[in-house]
OpenMM code with the backbone's topology and positions (N, CA, C; nanometers):
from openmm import Vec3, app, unit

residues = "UNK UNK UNK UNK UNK UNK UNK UNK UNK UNK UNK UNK UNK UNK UNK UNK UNK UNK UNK UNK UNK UNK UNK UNK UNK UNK UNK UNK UNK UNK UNK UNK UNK UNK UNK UNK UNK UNK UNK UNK UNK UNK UNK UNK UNK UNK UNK UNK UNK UNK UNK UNK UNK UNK UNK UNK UNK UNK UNK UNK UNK UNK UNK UNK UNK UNK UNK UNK UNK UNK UNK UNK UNK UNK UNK UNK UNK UNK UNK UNK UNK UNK UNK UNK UNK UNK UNK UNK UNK UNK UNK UNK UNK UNK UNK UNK UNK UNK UNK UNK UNK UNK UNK UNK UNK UNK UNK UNK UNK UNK UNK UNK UNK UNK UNK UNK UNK UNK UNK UNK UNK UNK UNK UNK UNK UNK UNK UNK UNK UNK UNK UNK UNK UNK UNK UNK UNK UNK UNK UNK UNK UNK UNK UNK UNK UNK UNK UNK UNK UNK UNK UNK UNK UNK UNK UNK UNK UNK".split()
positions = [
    Vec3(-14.4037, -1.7490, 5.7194),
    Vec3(-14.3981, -1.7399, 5.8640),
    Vec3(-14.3443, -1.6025, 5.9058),
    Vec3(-14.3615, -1.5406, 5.9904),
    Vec3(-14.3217, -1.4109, 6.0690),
    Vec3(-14.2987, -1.4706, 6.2293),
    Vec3(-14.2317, -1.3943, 6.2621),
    Vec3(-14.2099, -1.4138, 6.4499),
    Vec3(-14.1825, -1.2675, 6.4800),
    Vec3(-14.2658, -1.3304, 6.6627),
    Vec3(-14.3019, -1.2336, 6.7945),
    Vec3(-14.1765, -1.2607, 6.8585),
    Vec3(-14.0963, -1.1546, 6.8870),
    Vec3(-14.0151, -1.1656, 7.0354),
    Vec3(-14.0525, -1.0982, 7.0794),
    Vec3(-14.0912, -1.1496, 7.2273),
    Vec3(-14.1166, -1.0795, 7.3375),
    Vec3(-14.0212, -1.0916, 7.4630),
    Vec3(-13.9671, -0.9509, 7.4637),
    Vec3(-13.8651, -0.9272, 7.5953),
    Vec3(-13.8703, -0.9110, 7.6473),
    Vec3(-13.8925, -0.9568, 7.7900),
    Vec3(-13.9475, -0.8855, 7.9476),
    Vec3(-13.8183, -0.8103, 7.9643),
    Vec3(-13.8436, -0.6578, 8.0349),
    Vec3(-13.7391, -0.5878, 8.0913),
    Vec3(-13.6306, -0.6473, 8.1942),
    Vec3(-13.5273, -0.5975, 8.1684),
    Vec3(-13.4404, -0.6295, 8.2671),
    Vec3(-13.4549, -0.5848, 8.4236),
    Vec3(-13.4088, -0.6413, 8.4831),
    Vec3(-13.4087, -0.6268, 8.6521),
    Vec3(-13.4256, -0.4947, 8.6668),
    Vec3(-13.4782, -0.4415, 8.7616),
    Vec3(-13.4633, -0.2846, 8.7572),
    Vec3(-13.4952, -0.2640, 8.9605),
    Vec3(-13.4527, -0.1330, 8.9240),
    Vec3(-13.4055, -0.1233, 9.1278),
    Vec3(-13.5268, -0.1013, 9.1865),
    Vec3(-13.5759, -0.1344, 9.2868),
    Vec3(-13.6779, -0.0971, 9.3876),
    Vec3(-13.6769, 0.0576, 9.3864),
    Vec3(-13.8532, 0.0826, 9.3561),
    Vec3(-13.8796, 0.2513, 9.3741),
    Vec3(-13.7868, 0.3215, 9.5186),
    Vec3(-13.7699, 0.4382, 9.4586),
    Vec3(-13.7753, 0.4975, 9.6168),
    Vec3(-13.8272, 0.5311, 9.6347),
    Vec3(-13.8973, 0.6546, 9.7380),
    Vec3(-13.9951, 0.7167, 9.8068),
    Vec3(-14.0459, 0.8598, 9.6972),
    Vec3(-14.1465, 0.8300, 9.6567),
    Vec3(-14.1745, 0.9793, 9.5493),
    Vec3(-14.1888, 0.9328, 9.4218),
    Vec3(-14.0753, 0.7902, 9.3764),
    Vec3(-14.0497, 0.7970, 9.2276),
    Vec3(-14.1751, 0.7181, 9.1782),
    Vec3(-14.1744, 0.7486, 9.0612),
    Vec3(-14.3165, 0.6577, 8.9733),
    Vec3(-14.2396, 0.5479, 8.9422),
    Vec3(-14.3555, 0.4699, 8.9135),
    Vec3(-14.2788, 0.3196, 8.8670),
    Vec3(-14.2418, 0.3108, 8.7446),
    Vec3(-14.2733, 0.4550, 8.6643),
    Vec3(-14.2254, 0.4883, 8.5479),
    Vec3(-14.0790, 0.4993, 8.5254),
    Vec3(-14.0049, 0.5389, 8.6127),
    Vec3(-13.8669, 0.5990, 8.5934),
    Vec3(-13.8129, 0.5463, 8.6909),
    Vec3(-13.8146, 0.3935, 8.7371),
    Vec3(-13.7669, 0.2910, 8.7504),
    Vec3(-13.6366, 0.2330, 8.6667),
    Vec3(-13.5117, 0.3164, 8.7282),
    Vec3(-13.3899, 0.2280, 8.6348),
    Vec3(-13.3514, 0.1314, 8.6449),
    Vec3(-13.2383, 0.0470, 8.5112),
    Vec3(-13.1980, -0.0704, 8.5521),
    Vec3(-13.1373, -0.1151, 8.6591),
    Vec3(-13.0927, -0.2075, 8.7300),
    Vec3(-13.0287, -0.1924, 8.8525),
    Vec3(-12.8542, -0.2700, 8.7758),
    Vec3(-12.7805, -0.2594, 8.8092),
    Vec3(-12.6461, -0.3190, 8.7601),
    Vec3(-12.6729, -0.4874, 8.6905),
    Vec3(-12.7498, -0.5474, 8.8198),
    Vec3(-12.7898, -0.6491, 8.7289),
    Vec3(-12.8337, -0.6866, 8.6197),
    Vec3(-12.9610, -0.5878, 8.6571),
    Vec3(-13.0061, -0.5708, 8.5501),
    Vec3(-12.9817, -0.5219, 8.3696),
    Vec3(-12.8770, -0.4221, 8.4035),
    Vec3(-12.7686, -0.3991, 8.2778),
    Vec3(-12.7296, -0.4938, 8.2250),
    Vec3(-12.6675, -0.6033, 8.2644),
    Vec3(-12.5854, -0.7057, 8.2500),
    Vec3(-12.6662, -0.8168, 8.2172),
    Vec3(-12.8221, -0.8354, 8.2438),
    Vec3(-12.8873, -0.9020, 8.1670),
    Vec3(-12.9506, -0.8958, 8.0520),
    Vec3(-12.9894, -0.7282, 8.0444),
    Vec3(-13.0062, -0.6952, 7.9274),
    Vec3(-12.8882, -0.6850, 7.7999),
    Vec3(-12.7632, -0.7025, 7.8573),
    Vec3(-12.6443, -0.7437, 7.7668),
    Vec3(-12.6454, -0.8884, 7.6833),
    Vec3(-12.6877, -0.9523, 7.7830),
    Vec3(-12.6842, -1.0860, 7.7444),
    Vec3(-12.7432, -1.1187, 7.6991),
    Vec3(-12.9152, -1.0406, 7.6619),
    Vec3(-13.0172, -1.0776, 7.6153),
    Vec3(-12.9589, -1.0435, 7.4376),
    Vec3(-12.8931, -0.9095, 7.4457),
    Vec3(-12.8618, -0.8985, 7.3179),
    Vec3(-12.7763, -0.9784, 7.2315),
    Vec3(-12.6502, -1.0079, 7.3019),
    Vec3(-12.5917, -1.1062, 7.2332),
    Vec3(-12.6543, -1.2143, 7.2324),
    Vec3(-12.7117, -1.2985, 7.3162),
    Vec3(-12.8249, -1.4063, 7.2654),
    Vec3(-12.9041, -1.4202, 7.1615),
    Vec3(-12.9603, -1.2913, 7.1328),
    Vec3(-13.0324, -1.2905, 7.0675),
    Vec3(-12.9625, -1.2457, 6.9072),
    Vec3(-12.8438, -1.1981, 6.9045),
    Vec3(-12.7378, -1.1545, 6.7749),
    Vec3(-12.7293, -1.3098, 6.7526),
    Vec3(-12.6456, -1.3922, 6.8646),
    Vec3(-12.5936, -1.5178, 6.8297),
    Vec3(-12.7018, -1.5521, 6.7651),
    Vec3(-12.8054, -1.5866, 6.7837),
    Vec3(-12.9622, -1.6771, 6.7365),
    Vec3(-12.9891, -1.6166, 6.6090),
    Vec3(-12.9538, -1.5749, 6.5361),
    Vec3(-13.0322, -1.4283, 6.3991),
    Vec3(-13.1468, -1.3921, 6.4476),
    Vec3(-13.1950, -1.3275, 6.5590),
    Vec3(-13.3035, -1.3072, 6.5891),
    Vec3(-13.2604, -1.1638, 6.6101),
    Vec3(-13.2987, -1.0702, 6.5293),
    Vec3(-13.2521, -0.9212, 6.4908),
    Vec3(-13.3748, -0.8507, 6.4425),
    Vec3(-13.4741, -0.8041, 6.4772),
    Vec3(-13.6088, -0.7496, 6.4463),
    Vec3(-13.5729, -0.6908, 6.3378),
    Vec3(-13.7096, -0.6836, 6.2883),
    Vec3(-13.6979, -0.5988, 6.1417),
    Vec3(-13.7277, -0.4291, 6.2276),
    Vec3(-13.8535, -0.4425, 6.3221),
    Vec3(-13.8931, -0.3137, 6.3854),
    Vec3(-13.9083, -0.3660, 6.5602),
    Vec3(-13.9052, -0.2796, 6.6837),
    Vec3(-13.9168, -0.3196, 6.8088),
    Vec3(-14.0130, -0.1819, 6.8430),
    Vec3(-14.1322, -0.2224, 6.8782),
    Vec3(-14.2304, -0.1215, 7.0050),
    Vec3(-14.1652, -0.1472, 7.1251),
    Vec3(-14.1535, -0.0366, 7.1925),
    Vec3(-14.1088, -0.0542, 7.3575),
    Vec3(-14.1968, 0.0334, 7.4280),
    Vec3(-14.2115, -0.0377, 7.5201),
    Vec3(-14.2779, 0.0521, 7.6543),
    Vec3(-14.2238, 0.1619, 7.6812),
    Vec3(-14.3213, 0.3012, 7.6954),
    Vec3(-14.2096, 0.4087, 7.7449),
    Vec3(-14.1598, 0.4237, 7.8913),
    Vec3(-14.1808, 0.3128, 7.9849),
    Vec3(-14.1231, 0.2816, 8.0910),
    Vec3(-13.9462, 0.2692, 8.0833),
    Vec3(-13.8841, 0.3751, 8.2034),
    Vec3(-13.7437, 0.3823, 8.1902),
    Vec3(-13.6368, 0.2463, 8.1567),
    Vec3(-13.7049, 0.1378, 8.2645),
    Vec3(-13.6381, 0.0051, 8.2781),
    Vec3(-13.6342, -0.0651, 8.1367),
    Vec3(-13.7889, -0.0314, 8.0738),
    Vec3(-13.7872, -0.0816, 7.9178),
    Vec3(-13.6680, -0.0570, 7.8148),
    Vec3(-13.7034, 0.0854, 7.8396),
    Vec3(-13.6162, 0.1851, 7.7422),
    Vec3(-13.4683, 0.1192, 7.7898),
    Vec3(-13.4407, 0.1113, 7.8724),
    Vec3(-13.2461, 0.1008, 7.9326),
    Vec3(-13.2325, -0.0547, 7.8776),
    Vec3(-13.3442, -0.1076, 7.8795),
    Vec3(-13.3219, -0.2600, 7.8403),
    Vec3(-13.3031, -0.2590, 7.6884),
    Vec3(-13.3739, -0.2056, 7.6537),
    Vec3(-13.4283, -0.2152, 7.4781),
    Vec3(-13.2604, -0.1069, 7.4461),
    Vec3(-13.2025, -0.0070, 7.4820),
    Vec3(-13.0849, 0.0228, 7.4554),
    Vec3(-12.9799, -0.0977, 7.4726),
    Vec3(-12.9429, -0.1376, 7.5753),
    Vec3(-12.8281, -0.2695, 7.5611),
    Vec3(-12.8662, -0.3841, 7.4643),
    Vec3(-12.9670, -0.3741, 7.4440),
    Vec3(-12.9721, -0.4739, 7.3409),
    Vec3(-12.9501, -0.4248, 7.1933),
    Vec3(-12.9769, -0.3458, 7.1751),
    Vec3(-12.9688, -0.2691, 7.0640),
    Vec3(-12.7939, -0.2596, 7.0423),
    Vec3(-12.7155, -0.2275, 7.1556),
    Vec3(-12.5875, -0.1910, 7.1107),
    Vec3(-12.4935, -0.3791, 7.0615),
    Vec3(-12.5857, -0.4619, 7.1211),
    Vec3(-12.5340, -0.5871, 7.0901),
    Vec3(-12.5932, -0.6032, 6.9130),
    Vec3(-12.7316, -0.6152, 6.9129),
    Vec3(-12.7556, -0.6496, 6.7868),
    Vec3(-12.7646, -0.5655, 6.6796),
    Vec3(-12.7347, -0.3762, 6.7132),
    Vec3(-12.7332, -0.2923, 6.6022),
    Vec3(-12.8336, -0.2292, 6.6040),
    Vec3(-12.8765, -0.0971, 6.5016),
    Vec3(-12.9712, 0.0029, 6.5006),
    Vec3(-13.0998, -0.1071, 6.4622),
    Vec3(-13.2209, -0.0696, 6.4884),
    Vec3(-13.3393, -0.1320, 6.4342),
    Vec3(-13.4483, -0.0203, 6.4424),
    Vec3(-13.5566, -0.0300, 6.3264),
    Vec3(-13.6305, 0.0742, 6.3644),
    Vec3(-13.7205, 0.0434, 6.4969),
    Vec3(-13.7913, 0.1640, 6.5312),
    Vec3(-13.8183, 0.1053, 6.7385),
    Vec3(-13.8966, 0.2348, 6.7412),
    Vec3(-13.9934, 0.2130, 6.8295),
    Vec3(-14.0967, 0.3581, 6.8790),
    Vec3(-14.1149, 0.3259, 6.9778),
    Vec3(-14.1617, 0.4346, 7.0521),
    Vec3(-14.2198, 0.3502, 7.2339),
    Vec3(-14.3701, 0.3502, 7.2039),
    Vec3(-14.3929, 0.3133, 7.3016),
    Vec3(-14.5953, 0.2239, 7.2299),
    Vec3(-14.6280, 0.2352, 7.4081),
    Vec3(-14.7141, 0.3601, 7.4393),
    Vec3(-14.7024, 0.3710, 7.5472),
    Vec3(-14.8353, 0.2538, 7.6205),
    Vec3(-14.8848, 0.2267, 7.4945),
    Vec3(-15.0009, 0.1109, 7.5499),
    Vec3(-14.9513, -0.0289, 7.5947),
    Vec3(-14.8114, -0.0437, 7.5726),
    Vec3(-14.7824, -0.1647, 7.5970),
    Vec3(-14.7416, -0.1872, 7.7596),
    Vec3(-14.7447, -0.0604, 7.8329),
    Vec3(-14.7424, -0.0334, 7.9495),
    Vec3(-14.8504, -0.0732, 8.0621),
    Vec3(-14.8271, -0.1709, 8.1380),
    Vec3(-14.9439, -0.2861, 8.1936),
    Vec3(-15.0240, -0.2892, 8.1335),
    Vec3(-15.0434, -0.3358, 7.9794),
    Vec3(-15.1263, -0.4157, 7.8784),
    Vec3(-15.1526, -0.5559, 7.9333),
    Vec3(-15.3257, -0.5845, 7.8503),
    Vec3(-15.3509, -0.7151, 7.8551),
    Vec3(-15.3123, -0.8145, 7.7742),
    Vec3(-15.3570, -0.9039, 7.7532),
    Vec3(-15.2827, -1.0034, 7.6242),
    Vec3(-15.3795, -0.9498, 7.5282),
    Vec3(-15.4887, -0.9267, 7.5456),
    Vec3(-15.5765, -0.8249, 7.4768),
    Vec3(-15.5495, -0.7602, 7.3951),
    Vec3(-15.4665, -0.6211, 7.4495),
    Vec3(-15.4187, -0.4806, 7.3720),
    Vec3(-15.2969, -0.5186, 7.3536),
    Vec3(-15.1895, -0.6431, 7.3819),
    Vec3(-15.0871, -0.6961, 7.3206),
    Vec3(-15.0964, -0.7678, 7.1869),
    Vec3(-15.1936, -0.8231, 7.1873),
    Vec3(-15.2361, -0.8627, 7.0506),
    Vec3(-15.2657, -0.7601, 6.9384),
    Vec3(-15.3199, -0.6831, 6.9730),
    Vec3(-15.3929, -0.5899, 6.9338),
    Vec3(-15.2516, -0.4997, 6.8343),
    Vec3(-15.1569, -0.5054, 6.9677),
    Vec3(-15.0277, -0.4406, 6.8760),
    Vec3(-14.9310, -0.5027, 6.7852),
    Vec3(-14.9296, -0.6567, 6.8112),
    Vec3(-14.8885, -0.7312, 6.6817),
    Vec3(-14.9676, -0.7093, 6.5831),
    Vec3(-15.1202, -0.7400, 6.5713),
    Vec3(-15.1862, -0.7379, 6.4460),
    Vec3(-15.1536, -0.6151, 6.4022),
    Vec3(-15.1586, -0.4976, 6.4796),
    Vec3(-15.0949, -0.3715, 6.3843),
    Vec3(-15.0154, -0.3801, 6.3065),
    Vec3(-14.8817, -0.4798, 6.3160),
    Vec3(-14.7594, -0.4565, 6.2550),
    Vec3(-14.7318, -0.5697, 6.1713),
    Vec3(-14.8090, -0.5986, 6.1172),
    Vec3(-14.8175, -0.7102, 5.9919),
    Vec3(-14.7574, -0.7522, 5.8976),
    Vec3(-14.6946, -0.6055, 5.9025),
    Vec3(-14.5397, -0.5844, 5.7886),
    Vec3(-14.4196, -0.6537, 5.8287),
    Vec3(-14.3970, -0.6288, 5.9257),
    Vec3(-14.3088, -0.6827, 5.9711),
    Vec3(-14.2808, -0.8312, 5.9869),
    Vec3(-14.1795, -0.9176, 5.9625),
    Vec3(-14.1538, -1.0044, 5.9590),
    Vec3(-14.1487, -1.1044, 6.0746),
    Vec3(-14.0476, -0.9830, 6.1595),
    Vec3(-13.9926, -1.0368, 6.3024),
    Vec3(-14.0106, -0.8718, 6.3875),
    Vec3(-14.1058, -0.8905, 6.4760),
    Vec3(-14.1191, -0.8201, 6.5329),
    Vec3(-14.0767, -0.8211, 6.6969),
    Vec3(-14.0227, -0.7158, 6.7697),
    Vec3(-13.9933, -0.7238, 6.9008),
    Vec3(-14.0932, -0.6224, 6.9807),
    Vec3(-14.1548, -0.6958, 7.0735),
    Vec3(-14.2190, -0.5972, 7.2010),
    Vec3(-14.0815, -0.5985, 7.2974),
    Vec3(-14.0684, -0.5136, 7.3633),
    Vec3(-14.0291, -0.4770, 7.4966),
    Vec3(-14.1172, -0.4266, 7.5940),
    Vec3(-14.1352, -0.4914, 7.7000),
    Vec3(-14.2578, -0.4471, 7.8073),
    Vec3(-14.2194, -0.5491, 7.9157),
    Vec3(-14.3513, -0.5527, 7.9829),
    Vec3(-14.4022, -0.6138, 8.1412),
    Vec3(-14.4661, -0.7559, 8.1444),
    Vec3(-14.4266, -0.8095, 8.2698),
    Vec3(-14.5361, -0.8763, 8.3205),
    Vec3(-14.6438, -0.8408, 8.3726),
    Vec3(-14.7653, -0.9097, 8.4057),
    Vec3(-14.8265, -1.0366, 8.3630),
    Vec3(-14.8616, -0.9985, 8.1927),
    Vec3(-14.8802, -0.9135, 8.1426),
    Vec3(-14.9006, -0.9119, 7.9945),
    Vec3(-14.7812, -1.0005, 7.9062),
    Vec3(-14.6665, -0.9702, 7.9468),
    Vec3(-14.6000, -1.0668, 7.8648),
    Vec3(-14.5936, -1.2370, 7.8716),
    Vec3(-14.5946, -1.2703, 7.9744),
    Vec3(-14.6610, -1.3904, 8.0019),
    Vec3(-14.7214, -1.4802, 7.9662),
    Vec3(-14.8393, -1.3674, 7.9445),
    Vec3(-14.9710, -1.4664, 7.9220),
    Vec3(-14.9781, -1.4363, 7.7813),
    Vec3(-14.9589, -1.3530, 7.7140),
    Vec3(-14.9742, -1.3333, 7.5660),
    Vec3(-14.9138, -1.4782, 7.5304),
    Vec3(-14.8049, -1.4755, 7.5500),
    Vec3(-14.7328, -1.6214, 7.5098),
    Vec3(-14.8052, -1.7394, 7.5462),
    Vec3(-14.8256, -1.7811, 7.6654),
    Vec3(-14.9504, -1.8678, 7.6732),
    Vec3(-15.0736, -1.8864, 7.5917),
    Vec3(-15.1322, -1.7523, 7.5822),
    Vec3(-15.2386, -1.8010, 7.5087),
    Vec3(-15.2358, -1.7623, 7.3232),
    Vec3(-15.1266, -1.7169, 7.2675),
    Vec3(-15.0662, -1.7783, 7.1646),
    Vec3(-15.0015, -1.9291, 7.1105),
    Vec3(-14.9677, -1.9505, 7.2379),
    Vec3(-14.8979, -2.0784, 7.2072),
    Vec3(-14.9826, -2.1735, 7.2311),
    Vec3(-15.0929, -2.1833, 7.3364),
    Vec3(-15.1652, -2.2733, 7.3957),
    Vec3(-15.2874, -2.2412, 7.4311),
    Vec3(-15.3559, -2.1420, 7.3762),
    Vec3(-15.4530, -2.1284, 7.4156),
    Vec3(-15.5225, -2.0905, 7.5366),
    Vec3(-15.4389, -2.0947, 7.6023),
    Vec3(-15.5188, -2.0392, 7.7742),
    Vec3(-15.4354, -1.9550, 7.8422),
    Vec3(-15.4851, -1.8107, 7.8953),
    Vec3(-15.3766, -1.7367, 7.9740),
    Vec3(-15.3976, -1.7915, 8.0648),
    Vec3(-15.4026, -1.8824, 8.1548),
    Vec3(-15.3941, -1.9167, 8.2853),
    Vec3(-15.2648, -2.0129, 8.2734),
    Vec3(-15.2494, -2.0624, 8.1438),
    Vec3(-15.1339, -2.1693, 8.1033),
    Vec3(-15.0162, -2.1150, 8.1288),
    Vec3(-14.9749, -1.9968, 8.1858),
    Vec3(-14.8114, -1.9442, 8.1869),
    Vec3(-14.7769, -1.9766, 8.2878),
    Vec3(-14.6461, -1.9935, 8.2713),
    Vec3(-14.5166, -2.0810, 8.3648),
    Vec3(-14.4420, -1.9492, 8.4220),
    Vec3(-14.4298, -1.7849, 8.3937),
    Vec3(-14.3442, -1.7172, 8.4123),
    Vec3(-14.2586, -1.6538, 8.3428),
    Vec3(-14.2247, -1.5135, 8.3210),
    Vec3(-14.1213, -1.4635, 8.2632),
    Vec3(-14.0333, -1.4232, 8.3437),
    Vec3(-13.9018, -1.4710, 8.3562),
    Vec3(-13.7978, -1.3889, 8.4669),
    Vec3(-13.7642, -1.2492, 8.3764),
    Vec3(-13.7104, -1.1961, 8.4681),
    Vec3(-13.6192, -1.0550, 8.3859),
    Vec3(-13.5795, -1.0857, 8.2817),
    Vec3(-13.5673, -0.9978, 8.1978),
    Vec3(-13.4984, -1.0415, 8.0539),
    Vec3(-13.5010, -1.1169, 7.9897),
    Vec3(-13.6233, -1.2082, 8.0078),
    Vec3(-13.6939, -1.3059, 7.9408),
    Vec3(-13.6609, -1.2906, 7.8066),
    Vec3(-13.6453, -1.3680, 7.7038),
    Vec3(-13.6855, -1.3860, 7.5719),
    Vec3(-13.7631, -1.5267, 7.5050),
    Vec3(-13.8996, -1.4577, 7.4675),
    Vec3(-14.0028, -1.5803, 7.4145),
    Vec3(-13.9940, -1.5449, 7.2434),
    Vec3(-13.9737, -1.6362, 7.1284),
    Vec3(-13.9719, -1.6346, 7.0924),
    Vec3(-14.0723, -1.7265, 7.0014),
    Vec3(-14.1645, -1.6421, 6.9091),
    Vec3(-14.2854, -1.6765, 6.8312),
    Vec3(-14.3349, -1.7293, 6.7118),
    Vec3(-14.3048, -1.8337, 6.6406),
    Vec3(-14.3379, -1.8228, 6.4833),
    Vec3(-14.5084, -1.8364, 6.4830),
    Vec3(-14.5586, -1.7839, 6.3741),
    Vec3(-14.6841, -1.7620, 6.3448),
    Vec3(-14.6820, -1.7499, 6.2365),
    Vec3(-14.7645, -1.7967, 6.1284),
    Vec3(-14.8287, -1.8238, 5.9858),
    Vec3(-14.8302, -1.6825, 5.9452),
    Vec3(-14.7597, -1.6323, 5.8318),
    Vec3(-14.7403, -1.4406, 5.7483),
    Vec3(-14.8663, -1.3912, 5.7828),
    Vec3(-14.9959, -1.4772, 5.7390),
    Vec3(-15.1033, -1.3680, 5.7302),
    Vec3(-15.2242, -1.4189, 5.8146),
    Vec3(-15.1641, -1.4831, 5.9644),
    Vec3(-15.2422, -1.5352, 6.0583),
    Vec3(-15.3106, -1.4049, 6.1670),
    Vec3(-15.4033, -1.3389, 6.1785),
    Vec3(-15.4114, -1.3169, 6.2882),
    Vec3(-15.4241, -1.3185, 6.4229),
    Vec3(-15.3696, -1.2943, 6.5209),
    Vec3(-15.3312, -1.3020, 6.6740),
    Vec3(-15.4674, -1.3411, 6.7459),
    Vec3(-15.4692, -1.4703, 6.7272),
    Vec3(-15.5478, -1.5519, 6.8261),
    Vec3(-15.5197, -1.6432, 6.9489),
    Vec3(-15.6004, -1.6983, 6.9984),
    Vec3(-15.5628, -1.8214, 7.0907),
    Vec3(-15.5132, -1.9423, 7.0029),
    Vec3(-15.3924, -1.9798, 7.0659),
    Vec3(-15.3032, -2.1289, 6.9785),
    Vec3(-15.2377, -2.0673, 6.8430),
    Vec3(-15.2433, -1.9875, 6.7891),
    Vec3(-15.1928, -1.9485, 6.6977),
    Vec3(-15.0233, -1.9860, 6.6470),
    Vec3(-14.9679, -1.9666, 6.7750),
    Vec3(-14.7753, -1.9794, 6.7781),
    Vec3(-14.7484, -2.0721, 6.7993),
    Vec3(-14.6318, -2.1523, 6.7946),
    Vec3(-14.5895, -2.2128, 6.8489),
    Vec3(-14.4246, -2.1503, 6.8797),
    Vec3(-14.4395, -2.1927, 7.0230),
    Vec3(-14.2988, -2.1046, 7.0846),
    Vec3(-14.1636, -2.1659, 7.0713),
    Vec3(-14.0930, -2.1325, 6.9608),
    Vec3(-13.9755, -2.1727, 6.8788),
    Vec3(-13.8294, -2.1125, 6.9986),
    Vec3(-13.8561, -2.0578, 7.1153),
    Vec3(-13.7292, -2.0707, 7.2002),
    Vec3(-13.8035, -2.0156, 7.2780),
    Vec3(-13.7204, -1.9930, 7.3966),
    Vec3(-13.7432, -1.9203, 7.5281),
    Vec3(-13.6112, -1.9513, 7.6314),
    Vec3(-13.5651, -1.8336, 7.6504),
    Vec3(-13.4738, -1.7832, 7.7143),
    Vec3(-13.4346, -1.6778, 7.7797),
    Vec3(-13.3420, -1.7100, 7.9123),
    Vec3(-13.3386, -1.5968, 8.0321),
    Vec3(-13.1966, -1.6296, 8.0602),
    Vec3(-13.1446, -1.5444, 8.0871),
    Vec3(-12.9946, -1.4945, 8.1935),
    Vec3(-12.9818, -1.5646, 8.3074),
] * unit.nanometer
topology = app.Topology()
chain = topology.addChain("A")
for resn in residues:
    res = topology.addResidue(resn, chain)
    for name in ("N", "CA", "C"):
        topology.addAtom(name, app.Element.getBySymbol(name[0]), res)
């Protein structure tokens, strides 16, 4: 077996006037959920072997607090995971095959529905990711990323 965590970013502040939705920081709340996501996820042994992150700011600030809870991990930013479909989300698990326990950090609706239609077969089947979501994935070592494939072994939010 191998597992997907997938982390929706933490809360992050309303653009201002000019800024891209790229460099969108956390908002205080948002800090503080991405704290919690980490120790949640330390408490659980759920400690990636490797994490892709979005090179979106809110990602990045999220994917740091978690990191200082659960420790160094290897991590790249994966700028495709940046309003990805469940499509090109898949697409980036099957890349990483090696890996045991792998972490995305990214967005909604892509994070969402990937989980849906891993777990169940239909992206229309998702219930929602709040901020700082954590879905957590087991899947068969040498299964590739289809519909129904997972079954979703936790899910948790702040």
């Amino acid at each position: 077996m191998r597992e997907l965590i997938l982390l929706r970013h933490a809360h992050a502040e309303p653009p201002i006037t000019g800024q891209s939705d790229m460099d969108r920081p956390l908002s205080a709340q948002g800090l503080a959920e991405a704290e919690a996501a980490g120790r949640w996820l330390k408490e659980h042994g759920w400690v990636p072997d490797c994490v892709l992150c979005s090179p979106a700011r809110r990602t990045r600030e999220t994917l740091e607090a978690v990191l200082a809870a659960i420790g160094y991990v290897e991590q790249r930013l994966e700028p495709a995971i940046y309003e990805a479909t469940p499509g090109t989300l898949a697409g980036l698990v099957d890349g990483q095959r090696d890996a045991e326990r792998l972490m995305m950090v990214g967005h909604n609706p892509g994070f969402e529905r990937l989980v849906a239609l891993m777990h169940s077969g239909q992206t229309s089947d998702y219930r929602g990711m709040p901020t700082a979501g954590v879905a957590v994935l087991s899947l068969p070592a040498d299964a590739i990323i289809e519909p129904g494939v997972a079954t979703l072994s936790a899910f948790w939010w702040p």
